[in-house]
N, C-alpha and C positions, 0 to 999 in steps of 0.2 A: 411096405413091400412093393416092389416091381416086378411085375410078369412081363418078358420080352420075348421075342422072335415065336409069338405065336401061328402058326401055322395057317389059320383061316383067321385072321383079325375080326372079317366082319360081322364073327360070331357074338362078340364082346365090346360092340360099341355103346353099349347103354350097359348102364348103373346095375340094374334087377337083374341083365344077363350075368354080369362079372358076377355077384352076388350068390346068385345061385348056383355058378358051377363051383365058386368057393365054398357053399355049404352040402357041396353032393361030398367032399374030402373029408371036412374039418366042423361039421353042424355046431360043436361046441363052444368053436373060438368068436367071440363079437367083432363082427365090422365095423366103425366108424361111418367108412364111407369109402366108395369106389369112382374110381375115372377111366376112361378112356386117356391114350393120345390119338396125338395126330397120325404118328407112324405106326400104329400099332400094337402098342404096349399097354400094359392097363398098370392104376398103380390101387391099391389096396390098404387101407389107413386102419388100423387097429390099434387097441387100447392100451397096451403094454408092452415091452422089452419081452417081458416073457412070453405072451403071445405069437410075438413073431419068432422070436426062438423057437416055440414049438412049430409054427408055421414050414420055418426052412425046415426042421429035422422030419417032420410027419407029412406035410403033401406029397404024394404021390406025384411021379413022373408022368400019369396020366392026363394030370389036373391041367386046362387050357389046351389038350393037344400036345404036351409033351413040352410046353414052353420052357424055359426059365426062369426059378423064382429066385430074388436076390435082394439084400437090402441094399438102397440108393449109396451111393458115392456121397460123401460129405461134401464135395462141390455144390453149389448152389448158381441155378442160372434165375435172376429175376428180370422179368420187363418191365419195365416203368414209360407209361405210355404219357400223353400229354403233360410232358413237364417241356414251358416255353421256352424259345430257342434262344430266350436272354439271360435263361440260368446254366452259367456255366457246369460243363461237365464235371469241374473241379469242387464247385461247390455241391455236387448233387454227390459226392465224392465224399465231404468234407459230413454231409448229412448223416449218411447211409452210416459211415466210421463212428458217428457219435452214440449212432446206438448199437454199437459194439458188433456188426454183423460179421466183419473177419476182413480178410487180404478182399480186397475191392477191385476190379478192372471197370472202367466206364466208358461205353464207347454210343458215338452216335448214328 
């Protein structure tokens, strides 16, 4: 789950804040685990399809400030940091496809 356009962000930069205002809603449902972003959004890891079904239908408009809660976009952005500047983009390309991750963009 992703919480976005939260109101006061810097309510919910740590793990135990997100945490908690998610169980003042939902006490029943199990977390996984929570983050912060950079920009402001928090993202919310739980245990089941069903869970976050219940998640989007039963949080209150309340929850974070009136944010919005939404499940991620199937897009995926990854970073892949110190890989040398002698492995072509193509092969790093050629890796990523073989373990089946989707349509691929690789830029430097």
């Amino acid at each position: 789950m992703l919480v976005d356009d939260i109101r006061d962000p810097a309510r919910f930069t740590r793990s135990d804040k997100i945490l908690s205002e998610f169980n003042k809603f939902l006490p029943d449902v199990q977390v996984k685990y929570t983050y912060s972003f950079a920009r402001g959004g928090v993202a919310i890891h739980l245990n089941s399809i069903q869970d976050e079904e219940k998640v989007l239908k039963s949080l209150p408009k309340e929850a974070f400030g009136g944010a919005r809660v939404h499940k991620p976009k199937n897009d995926v952005t990854m970073l892949v940091k110190n890989v040398s500047t002698y492995i072509s983009t193509e092969r790093v390309k050629r890796i990523l496809q073989d373990k089946q991750i989707g349509d691929i963009i690789v830029q430097r």
